[in-house]
C-alpha angles and dihedrals in degrees: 000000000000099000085091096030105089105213113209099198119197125180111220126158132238123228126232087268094065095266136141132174110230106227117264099238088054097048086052096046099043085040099245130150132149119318091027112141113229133189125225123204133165133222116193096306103339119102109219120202112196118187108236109219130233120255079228096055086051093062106125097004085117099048099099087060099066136330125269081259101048088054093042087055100048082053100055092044086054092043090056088046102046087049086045088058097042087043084058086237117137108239112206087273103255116129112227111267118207116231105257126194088276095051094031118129112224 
């Protein structure tokens, strides 16, 4: 597992309140600056800090998957079926199906 995984280790030192600075060239590579939300995990005894990232960075990291139309139009087939089924009335039994790269319009 970490033969292709390059480790970048850094020594810092934690204060008597439990806090450490993650190192500069880190933050920069990793893209984090102040206010960045961070999770910690822990593996046997590795603590493990994973940037969270913003809903801002993830614009467009789904836009190889399906167009704006083709979405917009998934969600308004659920939207009637799921109105259909609120409404009582039988749709024609099909689940909605979300476009996926091989029935994507472009």
């Amino acid at each position: 597992m970490f033969g292709t995984m390059a480790v970048a280790a850094k020594r810092v030192k934690v204060t008597r309140h439990g806090q450490t600075t993650i190192p500069k060239d880190l933050r920069r590579k990793l893209g984090i600056e102040e206010g960045s939300v961070l999770l910690v995990e822990v593996s046997g005894r590795t603590i493990v800090l994973r940037p969270i990232p913003r809903l801002e960075d993830l614009a467009g990291s789904l836009s190889g998957y399906a167009t704006a139309e083709a979405v917009k139009a998934d969600l308004d087939r659920a939207r009637e079926d799921e109105d259909r089924r609120k409404s009582g009335s039988s749709s024609s039994g099909s689940s909605p199906r979300m476009s996926g790269p091989s029935n994507a319009h472009t």
